[in-house]
C-alpha positions in Angstrom: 76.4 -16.1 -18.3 73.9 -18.7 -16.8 70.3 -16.8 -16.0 68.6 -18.6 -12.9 65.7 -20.5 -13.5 64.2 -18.0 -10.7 65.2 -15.4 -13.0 63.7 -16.7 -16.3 60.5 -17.1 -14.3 60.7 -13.8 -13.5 61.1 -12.6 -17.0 58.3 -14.6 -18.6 55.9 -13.9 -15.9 57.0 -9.9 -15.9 56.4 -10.5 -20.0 52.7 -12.3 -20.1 51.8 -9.7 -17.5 52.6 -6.6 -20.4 51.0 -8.9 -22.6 48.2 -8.7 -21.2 48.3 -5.4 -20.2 48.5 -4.9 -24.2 45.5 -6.8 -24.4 43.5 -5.6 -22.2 43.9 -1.8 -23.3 43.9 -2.7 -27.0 39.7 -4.5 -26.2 39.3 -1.5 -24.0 39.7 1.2 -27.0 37.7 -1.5 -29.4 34.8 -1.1 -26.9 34.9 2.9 -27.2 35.2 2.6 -30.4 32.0 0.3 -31.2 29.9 2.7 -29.0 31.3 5.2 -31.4 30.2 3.4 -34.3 26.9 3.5 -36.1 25.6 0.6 -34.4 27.0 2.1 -31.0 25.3 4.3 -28.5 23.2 7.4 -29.5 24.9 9.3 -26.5 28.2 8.4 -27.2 28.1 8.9 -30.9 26.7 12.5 -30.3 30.0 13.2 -28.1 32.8 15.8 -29.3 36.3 16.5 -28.5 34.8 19.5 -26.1 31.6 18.3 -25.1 33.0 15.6 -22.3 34.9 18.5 -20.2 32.5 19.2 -17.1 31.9 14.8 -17.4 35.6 14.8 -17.0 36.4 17.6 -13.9 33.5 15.6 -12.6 35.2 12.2 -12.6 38.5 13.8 -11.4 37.2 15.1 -8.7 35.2 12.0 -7.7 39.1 10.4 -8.0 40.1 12.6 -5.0 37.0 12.2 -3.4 37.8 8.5 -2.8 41.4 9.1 -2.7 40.7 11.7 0.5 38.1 8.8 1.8 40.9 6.2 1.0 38.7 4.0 -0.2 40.6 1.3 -2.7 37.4 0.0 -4.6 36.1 3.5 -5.1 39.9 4.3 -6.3 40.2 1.4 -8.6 37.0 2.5 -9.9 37.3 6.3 -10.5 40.9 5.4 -12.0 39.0 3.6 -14.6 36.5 6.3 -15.8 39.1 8.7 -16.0 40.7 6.1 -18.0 37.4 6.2 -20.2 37.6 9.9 -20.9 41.3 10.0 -21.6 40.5 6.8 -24.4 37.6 8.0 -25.8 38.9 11.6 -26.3 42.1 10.5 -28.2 39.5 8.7 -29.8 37.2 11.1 -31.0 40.3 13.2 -31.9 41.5 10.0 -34.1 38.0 10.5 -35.7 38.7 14.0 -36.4 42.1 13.1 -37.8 44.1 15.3 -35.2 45.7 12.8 -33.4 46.1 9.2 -32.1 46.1 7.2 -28.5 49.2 6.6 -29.6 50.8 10.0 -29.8 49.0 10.6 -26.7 51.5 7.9 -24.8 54.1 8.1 -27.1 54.4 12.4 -26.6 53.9 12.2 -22.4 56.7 9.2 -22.7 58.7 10.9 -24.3 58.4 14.0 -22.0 58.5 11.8 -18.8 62.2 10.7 -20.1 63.4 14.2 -21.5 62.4 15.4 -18.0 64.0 12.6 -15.6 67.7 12.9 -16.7 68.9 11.9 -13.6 67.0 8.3 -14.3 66.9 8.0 -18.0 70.2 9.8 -18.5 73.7 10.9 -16.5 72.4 14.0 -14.4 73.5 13.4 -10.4 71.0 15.4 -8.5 71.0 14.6 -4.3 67.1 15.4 -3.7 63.5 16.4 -4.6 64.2 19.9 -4.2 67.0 19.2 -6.9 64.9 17.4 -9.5 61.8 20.0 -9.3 64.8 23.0 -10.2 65.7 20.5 -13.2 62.3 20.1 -14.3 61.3 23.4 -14.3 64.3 24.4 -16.3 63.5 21.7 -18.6 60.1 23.1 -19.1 61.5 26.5 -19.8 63.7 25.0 -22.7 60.9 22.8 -24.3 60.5 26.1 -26.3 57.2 26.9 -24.7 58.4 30.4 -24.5 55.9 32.6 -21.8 55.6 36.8 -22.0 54.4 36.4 -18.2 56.0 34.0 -15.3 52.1 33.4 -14.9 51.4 32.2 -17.9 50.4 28.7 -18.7 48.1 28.2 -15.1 44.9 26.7 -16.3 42.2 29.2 -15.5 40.0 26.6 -15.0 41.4 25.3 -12.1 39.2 25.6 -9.0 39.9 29.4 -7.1 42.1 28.2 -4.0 44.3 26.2 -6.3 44.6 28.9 -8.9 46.0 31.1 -6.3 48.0 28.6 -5.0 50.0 28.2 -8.1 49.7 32.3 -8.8 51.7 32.8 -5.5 54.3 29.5 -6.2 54.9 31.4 -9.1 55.3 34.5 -8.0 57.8 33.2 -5.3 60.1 31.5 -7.8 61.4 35.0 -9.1 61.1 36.3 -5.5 58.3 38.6 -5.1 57.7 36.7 -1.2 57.1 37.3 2.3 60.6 36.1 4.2 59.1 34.3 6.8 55.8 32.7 8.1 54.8 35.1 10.3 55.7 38.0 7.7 52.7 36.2 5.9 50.6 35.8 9.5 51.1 39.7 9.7 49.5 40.4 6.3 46.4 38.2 7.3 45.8 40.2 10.3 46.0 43.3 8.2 43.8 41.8 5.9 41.5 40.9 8.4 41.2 44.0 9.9 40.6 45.4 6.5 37.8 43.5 6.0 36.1 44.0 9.4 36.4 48.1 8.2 34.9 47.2 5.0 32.1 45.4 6.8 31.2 48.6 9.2 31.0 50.5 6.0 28.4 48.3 4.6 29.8 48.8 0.9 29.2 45.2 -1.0 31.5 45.8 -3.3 34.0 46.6 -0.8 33.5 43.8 1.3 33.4 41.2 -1.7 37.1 43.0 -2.3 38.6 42.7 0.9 37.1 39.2 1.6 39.2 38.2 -1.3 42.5 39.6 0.0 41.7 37.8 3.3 41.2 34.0 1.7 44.0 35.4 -0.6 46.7 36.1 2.4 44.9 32.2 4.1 46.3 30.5 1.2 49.4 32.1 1.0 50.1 31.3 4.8 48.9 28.3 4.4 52.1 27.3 1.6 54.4 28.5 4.0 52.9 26.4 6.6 53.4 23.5 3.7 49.8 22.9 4.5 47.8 22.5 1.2 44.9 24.7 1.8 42.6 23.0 -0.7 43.1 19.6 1.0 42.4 21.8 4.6 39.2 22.9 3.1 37.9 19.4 1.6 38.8 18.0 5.4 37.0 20.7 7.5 34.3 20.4 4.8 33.8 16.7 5.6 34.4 17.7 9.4 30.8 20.1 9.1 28.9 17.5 7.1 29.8 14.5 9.4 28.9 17.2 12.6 25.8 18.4 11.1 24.7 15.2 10.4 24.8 14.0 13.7 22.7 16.8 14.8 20.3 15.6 12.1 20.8 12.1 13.4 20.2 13.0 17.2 17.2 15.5 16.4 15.3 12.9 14.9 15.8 10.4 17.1 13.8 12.7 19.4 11.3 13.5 16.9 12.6 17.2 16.7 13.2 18.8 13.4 15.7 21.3 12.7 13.4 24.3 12.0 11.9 23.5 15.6 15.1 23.6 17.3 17.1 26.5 19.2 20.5 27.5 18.5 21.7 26.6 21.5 20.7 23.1 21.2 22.0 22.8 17.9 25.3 23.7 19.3 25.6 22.1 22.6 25.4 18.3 19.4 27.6 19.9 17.4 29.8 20.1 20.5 28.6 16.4 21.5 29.8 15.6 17.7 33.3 16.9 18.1 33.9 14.8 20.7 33.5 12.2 18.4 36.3 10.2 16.6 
C-alpha cells in the first residue's frame, strides 16, 4: 500500500510534535529538580510531600477562576502551575523513594484504558449515561472494596460540593425524592423550619436548620441539573460586580459608603442590575 505524501507529512509532523512534547516535559522536571538540589531554592528545598496542599487547592481553584472568567491566558497559565505541583510532588516523592512521575502517568494511563472499554476495547455502549454505569462498575471491581456507599468522598472537598456528591451517592442505591418538586416541597419545609428556629432564638438550633435548608438547595438544585457550586461562584461575582458599582458611583460624587443611606445604596444596586 502506497502512504500519500499528505499522509507522511502528517505522520512526521504529528511525530516531532511528541518529540517535543518529550522534550519539553523531560527540561521541565530537570528545572524542579535543580531547585530541589543543594544549589536550588531555600523554599523549595524545604518543601515535603504534605507541605504544598493548601499551595495546591489554591492553584486549583485559581484554574476555575479563570476557567469561569474564560479567560485563555489566565487558563494556559493556571494549567501550568498546577502542572508544577503535580511535577514537583512526584518529585519529592521520587526523593523519598515512594514513587516516580513515571508511575504517576503510567498508573492513571493505565486506568484511563481499563475504564474506556468501549474505546480501547470491544464494549458497545449507545451514550454518556451508558459509559458513567460502566465506569462506576469498573470502579467497584478495581478491588477498592467500600463498608459505606459514601465512602471514598474526599472530606476536603469544599461543603456544597461534598454534599453534592453525598446525595449523588445516596441516589444511586435509591434513597431519592421522585420528582423535582418532591424536592421543592422539602425546601419549603425546611424553610419554614428554619424561620421557627429563628423566632425561638436558639443558636444552635438555627445553625441546625440553616443547614437542612442549604442542604435541601443543593439537592433541588441536581434535580434541576443546575450545579449549585457553579450558581453560587456566578451570583458571587454578580454582588461583587453590583457592589462595586455602588463604590464606583459613590465616589464619583465624593460620598462614601459609611455616609450613605440604604435606600440610596439600593436604588445603584438596582441601577447596576440593569447593567449587562
Amino acid at each position: 500500500m502506497r502512504v500519500s505524501t499528505m499522509c507522511k507529512n502528517n505522520i512526521k509532523a504529528q511525530v516531532n510534535e511528541n518529540n517535543n512534547i518529550c522534550k519539553s516535559f523531560s527540561e521541565f522536571i530537570k528545572i524542579i529538580k535543580t531547585l530541589r538540589s543543594p544549589e536550588g531554592c531555600p523554599w523549595d528545598r524545604e518543601q515535603n510531600l504534605y507541605s504544598l496542599k493548601n499551595h495546591f487547592i489554591e492553584e486549583a481553584y485559581e484554574l476555575v477562576d479563570a476557567l469561569d472568567n474564560r479567560d485563555i491566558d489566565n487558563i494556559r497559565e493556571e494549567l501550568g502551575d498546577l502542572l508544577l505541583h503535580i511535577v514537583i510532588h512526584s518529585v519529592i516523592a521520587e526523593e523519598d523513594g515512594y514513587f516516580t512521575i513515571n508511575e504517576v502517568i503510567q498508573e492513571i494511563s493505565e486506568k484511563l484504558i481499563r475504564r474506556h472499554p468501549h474505546v480501547f476495547a470491544d464494549t458497545k455502549v449507545k451514550n454518556t449515561a451508558e459509559v458513567m454505569r460502566n465506569w462506576e462498575a469498573i470502579k467497584s471491581d478495581e478491588g477498592k472494596k467500600k463498608k459505606s456507599v459514601l465512602d471514598g468522598i474526599p472530606k476536603g472537598l469544599p461543603s456544597v460540593q461534598h454534599s453534592q456528591k453525598l446525595q449523588k451517592r445516596a441516589s444511586k442505591k435509591g434513597f431519592d425524592w421522585n420528582s423535582a418538586e418532591d424536592c421543592l416541597k422539602k425546601v419549603d419545609e425546611e424553610y419554614d423550619e428554619l424561620k421557627d428556629a429563628i423566632k425561638s432564638g436558639d443558636k444552635s438550633d438555627i445553625q441546625h436548620e440553616l443547614g437542612d435548608a442549604l442542604f435541601a438547595l443543593i439537592n433541588l438544585s441536581r434535580f434541576l441539573e443546575i450545579d449549585a457550586d457553579e450558581a453560587l461562584r456566578n451570583v458571587n461575582k454578580r454582588f461583587t460586580k453590583r457592589f462595586s458599582h455602588i463604590e464606583k458611583s459613590l465616589a464619583e460624587k465624593g460620598c462614601s459608603l459609611e455616609k450613605t443611606s440604604l435606600k440610596e445604596m439600593e436604588a445603584l444596586w438596582q441601577e447596576a442590575k440593569k447593567e449587562k
